[in-house]
Structures are given as structure tokens and as C-alpha cells.
C-alpha positions, 0 to 999 in steps of 0.5 A: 727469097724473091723481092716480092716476099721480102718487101711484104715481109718487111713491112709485115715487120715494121707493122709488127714493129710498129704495134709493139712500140704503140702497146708499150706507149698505151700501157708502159710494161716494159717486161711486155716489150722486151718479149715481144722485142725478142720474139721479133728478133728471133723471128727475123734470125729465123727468117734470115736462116732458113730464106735469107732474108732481107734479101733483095736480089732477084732471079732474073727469069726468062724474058724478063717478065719478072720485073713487070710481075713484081710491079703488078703485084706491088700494087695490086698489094698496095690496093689491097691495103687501101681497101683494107684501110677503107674497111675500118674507115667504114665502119669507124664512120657507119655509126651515129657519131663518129666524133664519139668513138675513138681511132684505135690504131690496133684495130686499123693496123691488124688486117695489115698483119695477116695481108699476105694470107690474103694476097698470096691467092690474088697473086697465085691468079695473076701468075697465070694472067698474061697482063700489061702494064704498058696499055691501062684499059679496063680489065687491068683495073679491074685486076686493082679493083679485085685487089681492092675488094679483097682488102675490104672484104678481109674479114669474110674471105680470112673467116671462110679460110678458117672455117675450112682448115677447121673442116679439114681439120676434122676427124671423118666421123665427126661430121656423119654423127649426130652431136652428142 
């Protein structure tokens, strides 16, 4: 498994880990933590059968451009997830008091869970860039501020996933006849 997925897994991971653990200190059931304590240790015992994980060792490629890589798409992710803080931050002060609502860590924390759906794209168009970290000028921030911008606008890029897989996912007919 190449660093780059098992960092994100990893963290994937604690978050999962970590919103157990808050569940259980909101509303103690320990019946509740026990499963989801085993079905993320089944999880993990999957993932180290069929990838190995947690694997830290990297193929070297050629030229070894795969360290510069890994360093670009660690922090194009890491400024996808602060736009993704920055989005429930948003939204937690766009309102008349924000001293009234009440932070909700399961709320902040779910956009974290399925970041690398939405990274995975980001990073499949970096692959074919040819970028440098060695010279910052402006189209490499912008490479960060796309970043940025897909953490921020999770919802909209994750909502048109879905209603494309259940477009893909409908029989031929469906869409042609009027509803019934």
C-alpha cells in the first residue's frame, strides 16, 4: 500500500476512531461502542489482509519523483481538510448568534470521513501536472487553492457524485418513460 493511502487511511481511521469514542462519552452505551470498536477492528484486519496496511514503505519510481509527489498531495490534502473546517465554520457563524448554536463535533468531523472520496480526483489531476515545489509562484498555489476550494465545497462536489452513480445506476428504460 503506498504511504500516501495509508497516511490517509490512517487518519481516516483515528477520525473513525475518534467519533466512536465522542458517541460513547455523549450517550454511554457501551453495547454501541463495543460494535463499532470491532467493526473497526475488522476493518483494519481487512485492510492489512488484502493491502497491507499499515504499511510505510515506498516503491521508489524512477527519477524519484515520488517523494516530491507524496509532499504535494500531503498538502494539497491537508488544505482540502482546512477547507473543509472552513465550511462548517461557515456556516456555524453565517446565522444571527453564533454564541447560541452549539459546536457539534459530529458534524465538523464528517466531511473529514469521506475526504478521500473527494481527494482521489484532485490527486488523479496532479499526477499528469508537472509541478515544483522548489519554485512557489502562482500556479502552484493555486494547485493549494483548488485544494481548498474542494474541501469547502464537499457537499456539492459529494451530492453530484451521488446523483451520478444513482443516474448510472438506472435501469435504460426508466429514464425514457413518463412517471407513472
Amino acid at each position: 500500500m503506498p504511504v500516501l493511502a495509508t497516511i490517509i487511511t490512517a487518519v481516516c481511521f483515528f477520525l473513525l476512531l475518534c467519533l466512536a469514542l465522542w458517541s460513547q462519552y455523549r450517550a454511554p452505551k457501551w453495547s454501541t461502542l463495543s460494535l463499532n470498536l470491532l467493526g473497526l477492528a475488522l476493518y483494519v484486519l481487512l485492510l492489512h489482509s488484502l493491502f497491507g496496511f499499515p504499511s510505510l514503505e515506498e516503491l521508489q519510481s524512477k527519477g524519484g519523483e515520488g517523494n516530491q509527489f507524496l509532499v504535494l498531495a500531503l498538502a494539497m490534502y491537508a488544505c482540502m481538510l482546512v477547507g473543509m473546517a472552513a465550511e462548517y465554520l461557515y456556516h456555524y457563524f453565517d446565522g444571527p448568534s453564533p454564541v447560541a448554536k452549539k459546536f457539534d463535533i459530529g458534524t465538523f468531523l464528517k466531511p473529514f470521513l469521506i475526504s478521500p472520496l473527494v481527494f482521489v480526483p484532485l490527486a488523479a489531476s496532479l499526477q499528469s501536472a508537472n509541478l515544483d515545489l522548489s519554485h512557489f509562484d502562482a500556479p502552484r498555489l493555486m494547485v493549494f487553492l483548488v485544494a481548498f476550494e474542494n474541501g469547502f465545497l464537499w457537499r456539492g462536489y459529494f451530492s453530484r457524485k451521488l446523483s451520478e452513480s444513482a443516474k448510472g445506476a438506472e435501469p435504460a428504460g426508466a429514464a425514457a418513460s413518463p412517471g407513472k
